[in-house]
C-alpha positions in Angstrom: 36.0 -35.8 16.4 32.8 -36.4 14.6 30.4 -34.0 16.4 33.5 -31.1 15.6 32.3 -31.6 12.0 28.7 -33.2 12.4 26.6 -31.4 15.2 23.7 -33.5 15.9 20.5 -32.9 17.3 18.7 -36.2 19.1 15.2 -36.0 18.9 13.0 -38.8 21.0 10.6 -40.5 17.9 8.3 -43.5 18.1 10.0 -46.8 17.2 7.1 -47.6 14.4 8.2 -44.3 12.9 12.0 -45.0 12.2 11.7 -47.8 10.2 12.6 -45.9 6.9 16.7 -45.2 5.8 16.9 -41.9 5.2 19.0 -39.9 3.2 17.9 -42.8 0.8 20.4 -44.4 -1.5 21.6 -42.0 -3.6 19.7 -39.1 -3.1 20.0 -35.8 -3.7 20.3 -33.2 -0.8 19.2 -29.6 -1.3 20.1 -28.4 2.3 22.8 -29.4 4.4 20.5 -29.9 7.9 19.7 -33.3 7.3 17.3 -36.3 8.8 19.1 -39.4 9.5 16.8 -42.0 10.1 17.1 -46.2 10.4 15.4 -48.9 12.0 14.9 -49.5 15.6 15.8 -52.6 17.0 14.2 -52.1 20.5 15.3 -51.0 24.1 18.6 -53.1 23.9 20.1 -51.4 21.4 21.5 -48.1 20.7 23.6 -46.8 17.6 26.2 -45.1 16.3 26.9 -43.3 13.3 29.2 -43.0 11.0 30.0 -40.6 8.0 32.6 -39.8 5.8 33.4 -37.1 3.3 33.4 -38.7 -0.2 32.0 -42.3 -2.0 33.2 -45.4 -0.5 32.4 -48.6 -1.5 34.5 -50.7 0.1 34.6 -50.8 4.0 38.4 -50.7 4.8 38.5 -47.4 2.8 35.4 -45.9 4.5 36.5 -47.1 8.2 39.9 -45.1 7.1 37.7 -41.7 5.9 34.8 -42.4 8.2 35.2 -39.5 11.6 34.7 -40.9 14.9 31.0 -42.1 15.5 28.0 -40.2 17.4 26.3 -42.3 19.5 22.3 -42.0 20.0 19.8 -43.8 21.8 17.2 -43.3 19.4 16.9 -44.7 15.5 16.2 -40.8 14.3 18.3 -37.8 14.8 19.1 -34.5 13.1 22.9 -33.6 12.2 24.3 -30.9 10.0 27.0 -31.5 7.6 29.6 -29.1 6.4 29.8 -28.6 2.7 27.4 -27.8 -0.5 28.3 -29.5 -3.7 29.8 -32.7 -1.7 29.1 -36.5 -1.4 28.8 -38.5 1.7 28.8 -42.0 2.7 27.1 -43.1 6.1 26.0 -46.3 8.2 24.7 -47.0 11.1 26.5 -49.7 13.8 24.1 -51.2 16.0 25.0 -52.3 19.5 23.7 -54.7 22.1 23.5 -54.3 25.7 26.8 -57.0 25.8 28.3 -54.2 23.8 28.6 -56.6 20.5 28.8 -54.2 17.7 27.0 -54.9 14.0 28.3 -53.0 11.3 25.3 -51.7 8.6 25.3 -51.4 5.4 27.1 -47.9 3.5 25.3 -45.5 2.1 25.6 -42.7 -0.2 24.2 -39.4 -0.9 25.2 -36.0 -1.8 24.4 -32.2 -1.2 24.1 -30.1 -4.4 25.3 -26.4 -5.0 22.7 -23.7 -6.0 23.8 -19.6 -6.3 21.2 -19.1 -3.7 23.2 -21.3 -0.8 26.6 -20.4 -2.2 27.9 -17.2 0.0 29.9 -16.1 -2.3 27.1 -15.0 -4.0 24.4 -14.3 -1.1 24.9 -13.6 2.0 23.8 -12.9 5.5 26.4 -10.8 7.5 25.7 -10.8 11.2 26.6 -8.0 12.4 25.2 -8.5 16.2 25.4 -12.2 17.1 22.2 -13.4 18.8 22.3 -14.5 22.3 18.6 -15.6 23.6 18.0 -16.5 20.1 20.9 -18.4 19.1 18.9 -21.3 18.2 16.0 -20.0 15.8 16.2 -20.1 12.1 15.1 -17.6 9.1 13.6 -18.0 5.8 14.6 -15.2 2.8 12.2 -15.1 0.1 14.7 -13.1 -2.3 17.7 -15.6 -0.8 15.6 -18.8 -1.4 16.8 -19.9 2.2 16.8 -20.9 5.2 19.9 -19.7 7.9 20.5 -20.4 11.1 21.5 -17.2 13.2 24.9 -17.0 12.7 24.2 -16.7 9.1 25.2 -20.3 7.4 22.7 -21.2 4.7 21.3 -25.0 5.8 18.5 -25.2 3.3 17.6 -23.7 -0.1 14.3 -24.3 -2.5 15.5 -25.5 -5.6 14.1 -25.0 -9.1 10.8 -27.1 -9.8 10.1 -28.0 -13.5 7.6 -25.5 -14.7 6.8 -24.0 -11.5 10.7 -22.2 -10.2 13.3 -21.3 -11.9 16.5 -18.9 -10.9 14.8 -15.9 -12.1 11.4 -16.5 -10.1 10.8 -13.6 -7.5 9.5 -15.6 -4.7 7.2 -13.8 -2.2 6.5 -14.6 1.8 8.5 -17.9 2.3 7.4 -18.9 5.8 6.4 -22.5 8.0 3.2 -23.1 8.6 1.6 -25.2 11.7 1.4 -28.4 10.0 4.9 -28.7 9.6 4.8 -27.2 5.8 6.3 -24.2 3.9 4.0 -21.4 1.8 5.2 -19.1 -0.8 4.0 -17.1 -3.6 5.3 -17.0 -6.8 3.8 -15.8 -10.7 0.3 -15.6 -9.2 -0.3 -18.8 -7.8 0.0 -20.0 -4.1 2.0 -23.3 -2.9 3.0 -25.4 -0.2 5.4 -27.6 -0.1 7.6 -30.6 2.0 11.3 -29.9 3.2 12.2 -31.5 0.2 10.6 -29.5 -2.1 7.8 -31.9 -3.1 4.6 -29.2 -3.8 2.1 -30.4 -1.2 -1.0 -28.0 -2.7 -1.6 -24.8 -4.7 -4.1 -22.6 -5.4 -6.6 -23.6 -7.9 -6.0 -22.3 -11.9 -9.5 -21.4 -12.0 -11.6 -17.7 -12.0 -13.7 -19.0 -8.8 -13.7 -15.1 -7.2 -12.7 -12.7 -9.7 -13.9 -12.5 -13.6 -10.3 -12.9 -14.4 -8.6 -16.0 -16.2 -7.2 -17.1 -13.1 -6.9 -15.7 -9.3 -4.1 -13.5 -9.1 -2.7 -14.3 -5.6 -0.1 -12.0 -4.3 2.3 -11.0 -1.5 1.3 -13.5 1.2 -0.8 -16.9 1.8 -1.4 -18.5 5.5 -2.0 -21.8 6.3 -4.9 -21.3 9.2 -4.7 -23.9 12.1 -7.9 -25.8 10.6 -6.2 -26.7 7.3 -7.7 -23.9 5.2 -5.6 -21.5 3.4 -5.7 -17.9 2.7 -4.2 -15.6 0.0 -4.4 -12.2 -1.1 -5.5 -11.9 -4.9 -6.4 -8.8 -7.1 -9.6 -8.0 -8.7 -10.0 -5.2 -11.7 -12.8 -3.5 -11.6 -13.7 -0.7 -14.3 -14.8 2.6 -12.1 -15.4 6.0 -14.2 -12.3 8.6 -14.4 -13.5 12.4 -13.6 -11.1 15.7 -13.0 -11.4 17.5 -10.3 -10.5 21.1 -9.1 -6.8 21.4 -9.9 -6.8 19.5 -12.5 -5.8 16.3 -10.2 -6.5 13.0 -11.5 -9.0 11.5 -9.0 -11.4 8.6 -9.5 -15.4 8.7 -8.6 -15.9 5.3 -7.9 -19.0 4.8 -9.6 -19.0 0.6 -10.7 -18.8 0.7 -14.6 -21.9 -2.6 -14.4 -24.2 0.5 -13.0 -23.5 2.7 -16.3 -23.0 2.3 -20.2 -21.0 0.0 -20.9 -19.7 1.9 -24.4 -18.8 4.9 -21.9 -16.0 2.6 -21.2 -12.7 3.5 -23.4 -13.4 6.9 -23.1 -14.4 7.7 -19.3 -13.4 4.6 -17.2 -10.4 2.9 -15.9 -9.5 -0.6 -14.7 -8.8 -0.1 -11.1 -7.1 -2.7 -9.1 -9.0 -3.9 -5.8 -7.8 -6.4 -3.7 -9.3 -9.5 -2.4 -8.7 -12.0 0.8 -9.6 -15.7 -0.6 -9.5 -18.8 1.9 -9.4 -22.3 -0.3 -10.2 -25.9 2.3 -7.5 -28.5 1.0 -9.8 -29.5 -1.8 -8.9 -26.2 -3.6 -12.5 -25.2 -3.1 -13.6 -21.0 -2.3 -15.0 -20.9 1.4 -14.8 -17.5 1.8 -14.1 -14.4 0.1 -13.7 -10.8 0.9 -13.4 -8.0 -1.6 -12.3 -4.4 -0.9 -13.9 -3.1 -4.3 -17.3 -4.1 -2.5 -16.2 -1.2 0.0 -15.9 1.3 -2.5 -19.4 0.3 -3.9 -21.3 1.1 -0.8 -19.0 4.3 -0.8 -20.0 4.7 -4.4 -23.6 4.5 -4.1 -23.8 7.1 -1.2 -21.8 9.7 -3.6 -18.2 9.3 -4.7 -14.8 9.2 -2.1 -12.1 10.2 -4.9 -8.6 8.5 -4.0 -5.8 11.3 -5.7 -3.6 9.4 -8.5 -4.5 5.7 -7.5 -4.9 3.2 -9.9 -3.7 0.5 -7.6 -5.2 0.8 -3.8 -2.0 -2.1 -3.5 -3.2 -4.4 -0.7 -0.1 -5.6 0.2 -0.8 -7.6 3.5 -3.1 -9.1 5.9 -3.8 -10.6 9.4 -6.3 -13.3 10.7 -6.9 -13.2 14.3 -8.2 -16.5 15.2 -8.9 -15.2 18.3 -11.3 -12.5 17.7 -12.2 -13.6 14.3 -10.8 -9.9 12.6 -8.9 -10.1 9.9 -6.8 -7.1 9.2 -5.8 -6.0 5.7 -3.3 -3.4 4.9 -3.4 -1.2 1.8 -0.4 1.0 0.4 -1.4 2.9 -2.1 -3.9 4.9 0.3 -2.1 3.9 3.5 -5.4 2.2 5.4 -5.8 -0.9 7.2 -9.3 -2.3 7.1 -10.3 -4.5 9.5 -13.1 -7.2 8.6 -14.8 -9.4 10.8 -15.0 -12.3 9.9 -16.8 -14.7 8.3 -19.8 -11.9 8.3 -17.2 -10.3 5.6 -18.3 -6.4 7.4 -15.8 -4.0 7.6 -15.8 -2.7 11.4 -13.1 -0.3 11.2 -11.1 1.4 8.6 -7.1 3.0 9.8 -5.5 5.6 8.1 -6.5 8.5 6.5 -5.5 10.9 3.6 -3.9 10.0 0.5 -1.2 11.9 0.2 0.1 10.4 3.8 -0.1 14.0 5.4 -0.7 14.0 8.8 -1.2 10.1 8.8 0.5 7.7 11.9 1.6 5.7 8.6 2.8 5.7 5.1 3.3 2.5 2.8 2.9 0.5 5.9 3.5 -3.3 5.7 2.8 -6.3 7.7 0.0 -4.8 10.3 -0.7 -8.0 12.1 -2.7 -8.1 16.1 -0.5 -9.0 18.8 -2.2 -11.2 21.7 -1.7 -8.7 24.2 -4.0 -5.9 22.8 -2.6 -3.8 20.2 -1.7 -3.8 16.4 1.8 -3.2 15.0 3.5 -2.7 11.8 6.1 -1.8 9.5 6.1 1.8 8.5 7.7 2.4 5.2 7.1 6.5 6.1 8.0 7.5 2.7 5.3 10.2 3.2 8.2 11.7 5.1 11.2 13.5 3.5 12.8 13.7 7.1 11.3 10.0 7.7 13.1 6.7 7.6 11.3 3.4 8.0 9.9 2.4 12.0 8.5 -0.5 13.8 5.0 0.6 15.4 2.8 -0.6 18.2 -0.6 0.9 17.9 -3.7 1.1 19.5 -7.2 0.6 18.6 -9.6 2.9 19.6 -13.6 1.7 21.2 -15.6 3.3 18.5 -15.4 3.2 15.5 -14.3 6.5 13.3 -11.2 7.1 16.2 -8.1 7.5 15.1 -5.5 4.5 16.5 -3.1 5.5 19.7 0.1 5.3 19.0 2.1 3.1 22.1 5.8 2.8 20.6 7.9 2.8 17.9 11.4 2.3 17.0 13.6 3.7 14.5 16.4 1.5 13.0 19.6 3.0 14.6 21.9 0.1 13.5 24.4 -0.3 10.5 22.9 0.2 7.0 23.8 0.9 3.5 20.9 3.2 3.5 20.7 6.2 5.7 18.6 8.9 3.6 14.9 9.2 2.9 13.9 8.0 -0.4 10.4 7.5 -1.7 11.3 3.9 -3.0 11.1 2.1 0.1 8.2 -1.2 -0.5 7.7 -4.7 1.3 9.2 -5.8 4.5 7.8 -7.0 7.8 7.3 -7.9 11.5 6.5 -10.5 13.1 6.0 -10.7 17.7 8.6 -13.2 19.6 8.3 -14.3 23.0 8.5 -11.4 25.6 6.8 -9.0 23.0 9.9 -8.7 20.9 10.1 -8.1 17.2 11.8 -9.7 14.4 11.5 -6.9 11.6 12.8 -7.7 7.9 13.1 -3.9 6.1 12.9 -4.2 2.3 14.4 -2.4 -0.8 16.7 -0.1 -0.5 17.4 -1.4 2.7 18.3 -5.1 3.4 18.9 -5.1 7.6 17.0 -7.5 9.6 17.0 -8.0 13.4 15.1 -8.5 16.6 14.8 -5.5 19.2 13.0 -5.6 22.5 10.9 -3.1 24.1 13.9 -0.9 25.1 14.7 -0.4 21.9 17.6 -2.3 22.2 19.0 -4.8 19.6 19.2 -8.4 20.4 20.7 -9.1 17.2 21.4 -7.9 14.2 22.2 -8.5 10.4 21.9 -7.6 6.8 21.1 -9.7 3.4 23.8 -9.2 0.5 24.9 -10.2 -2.4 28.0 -9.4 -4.4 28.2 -7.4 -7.3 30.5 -8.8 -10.0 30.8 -5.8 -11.5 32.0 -3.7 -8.9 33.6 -6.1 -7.2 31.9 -5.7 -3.5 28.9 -6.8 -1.7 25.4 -4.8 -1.7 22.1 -4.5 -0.4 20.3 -7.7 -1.2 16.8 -6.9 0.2 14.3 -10.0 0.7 10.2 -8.5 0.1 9.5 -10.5 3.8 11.2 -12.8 5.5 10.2 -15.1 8.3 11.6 -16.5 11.8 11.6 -19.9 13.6 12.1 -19.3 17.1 12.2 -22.9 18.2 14.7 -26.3 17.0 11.4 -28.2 17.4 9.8 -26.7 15.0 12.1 -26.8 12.3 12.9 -30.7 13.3 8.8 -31.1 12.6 9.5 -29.9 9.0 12.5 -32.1 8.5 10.6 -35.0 9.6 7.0 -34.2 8.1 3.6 -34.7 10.5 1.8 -38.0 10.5 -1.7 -37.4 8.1 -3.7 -35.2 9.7 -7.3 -35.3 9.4 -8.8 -31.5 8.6 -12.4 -31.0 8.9 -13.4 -29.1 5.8 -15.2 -25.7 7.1 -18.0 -24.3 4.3 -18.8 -20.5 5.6 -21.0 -18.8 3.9 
């Protein structure tokens, strides 16, 4: 039977819609979750369709391949077919309400290989099969794919001429609301189709920082209003002191304030971070920089942070909501949170350096959760005894107060990984319905799952690849990845919006 093979989704469309054939003649497929589209002949009609492994020219030799037919109601429908590196051949019979059957035309397309679809070479291994979730999807940024939950790659991002190629490190693949997919990748920002056709990117220009070009990192957003935002770096020379104990500190006194000669011999370049938000024209409408912080701080006296070089934001949240924006930084294991668009910082999480005594160590991925309270990913490789932990925190009235901690969970599942190490970096969480939490841990672990609120796990996996070498599968960990909870969704970026109209915001 054809839907044994073919599982197809119907989706109701508008007739004016469907009027395109898609797969078109002869294309070539990157994922095997597919759009079949044709046109619609009005109420009397519906359709069946018809596909067969292989090229096929002729009819009688496709009628003798072709599987039994699915029927639909509507000219557009999603169906998954089995096999990478395969051709297919597909029509579409239309049928009256006198049942008299019209046979269309055959056509071809095919589904190409890639070492990031081909499980031989990556995999996910579910290890806990989802039951209230059966149905959503994940994006790997390592992986280059998307998977449904029982761990079958559907879709991969293929190499782009002069943009991807097998050895780009991809960072925070995810869906945005308009239907589109973000990523980062060798300092730039992009969006793109499910097709792989780059929709935008960041500008190549040195609109915020005095660099060359904006240096956007670790995550982008595409904001409900069509603007997008991106972490990006900013060096900043600051002067280089020693302080009691010989321990390499840094006064942050701005290098612009002082002799510029005293440069080689008693400054450093000091990487600050910045949050940038671009309107579809590629033009800066609003800019945050943390090194503006440490100015104020500077100008009051000095704040020495021990050994950092890098401060590493690593991570932000926009609340539309309350209009905060939370940013998360590493190397000193703070969260900032800025309102927004004044750009003032109204609180500031986290506390010593050295992570002694802190809630949080290396934390990732501190987003605000609708019902009240912030949570994160915490590396905790402050802690020797420590492995990483999901966290609900919560924010105190004034400002100063340390956060409250509500609940955390500890990974108790199967992993590769079971002893402190101080190498732990990346991964994240991201709230579900019901205040669960899809959490992606990152190197040297590779597990990702969902767990509710009783610390119970509703499923449960791990990202591998094998090792030629020593013939056996290891830790493959993504830096983030993402979840789809709903079909509808995903069909949205199969099929692409309609142009949407996005009012171009200018804050000041």
């Amino acid at each position: 039977m054809l839907k044994l093979l073919f599982s197809f989704i119907l989706v109701q469309w508008s007739v004016a819609a469907a009027a395109q054939i898609t797969p078109a003649e002869g294309s070539q497929l990157h994922y095997r979750l597919i759009g079949f589209s044709f046109p619609d002949k009005g109420q009397r009609y519906h359709y069946e369709l018809e596909i067969a492994t292989g090229i096929f020219y002729n009819e009688d030799s496709f009628k003798k391949a072709a599987l039994p037919g699915s029927g639909s109601k509507v000219s557009k429908l999603t169906g998954e077919v089995p096999s990478w590196g395969t051709s297919y051949t597909w029509r579409v019979i239309d049928i009256d309400n006198k049942n008299n059957h019209t046979n269309g035309r055959l056509y071809h397309f095919s589904v190409l290989s890639s070492p990031f679809a081909d499980t031989t070479n990556y995999r996910l291994r579910v290890k806990k099969p989802a039951e209230e979730y059966k149905d959503a999807y994940i994006f790997a940024d390592r992986s280059r794919a998307m998977y449904n939950m029982a761990g079958e790659p559907l879709w991969y991002l293929p190499n782009i001429p002069g943009l991807l190629n097998n050895n780009s490190v991809l960072r925070d693949l995810r869906l945005t609301p308009f239907g589109t997919l973000t990523f980062v990748n060798d300092n730039r920002g992009y969006e793109i189709s499910y097709d792989a056709k780059v929709l935008w990117s960041t500008p190549r220009n040195n609109a915020v920082t005095n660099d060359t070009v904006e240096s956007v990192h670790h995550e982008m957003i595409r904001r409900p209003n069509g603007h997008y935002m991106a972490l990006g770096n900013e060096a900043v020379y600051w002067e280089k002191k020693q302080i009691i104990g010989n321990d390499s500190g840094l006064f942050f006194v701005p290098a612009s304030q002082l002799k510029r000669e005293k440069i080689e011999n008693g400054y450093v370049k000091m990487q600050f971070g910045t949050v940038v938000e671009y309107d579809a024209a590629g033009n800066v409408v609003w800019k945050w920089r943390s090194s503006d912080r440490y100015k104020v701080l500077a100008n009051k006296g000095f704040t020495p942070i021990k050994s950092a070089f890098d401060i590493h934001e690593n991570s932000f949240y926009f609340d539309e909501t309350g209009r905060n924006i939370y940013v998360s930084f590493k190397n000193i294991n703070r969260i900032f949170k800025v309102k927004y668009p004044e750009g003032s910082m109204t609180a500031e999480y986290g506390g010593s350096n050295d992570g002694s005594g802190d809630l949080f160590c290396d934390q990732h991925s501190c987003k605000y959760s609708p019902n009240g309270y912030l949570y994160l990913l915490n590396n905790n490789t402050c802690n020797v005894s420590g492995l990483p932990s999901v966290m609900l925190l919560q924010e105190p009235e004034n400002m100063g107060e340390a956060l409250k901690p509500l609940w955390h969970y500890d990974y108790n599942g199967e992993t590769n990984v079971r002893v402190w190490t101080p190498l732990t970096r990346g991964g994240n969480v991201i709230e579900l319905k019901d205040k669960d939490l899809f959490v992606s841990l990152c190197a040297p672990y590779a597990n990702v799952f969902i767990v509710n609120r009783k610390s119970e796990l509703l499923w449960d996996a791990t990202f591998e690849q094998f090792n030629t070498h020593d013939h056996k599968w290891s830790n493959s960990s993504p830096y983030r990845s993402s979840i789809v909870e709903h079909k509808e969704d995903i069909e949205r970026l199969i099929w692409g919006n309609p142009p949407v109209k996005v009012k171009v915001e200018r804050v000041k």
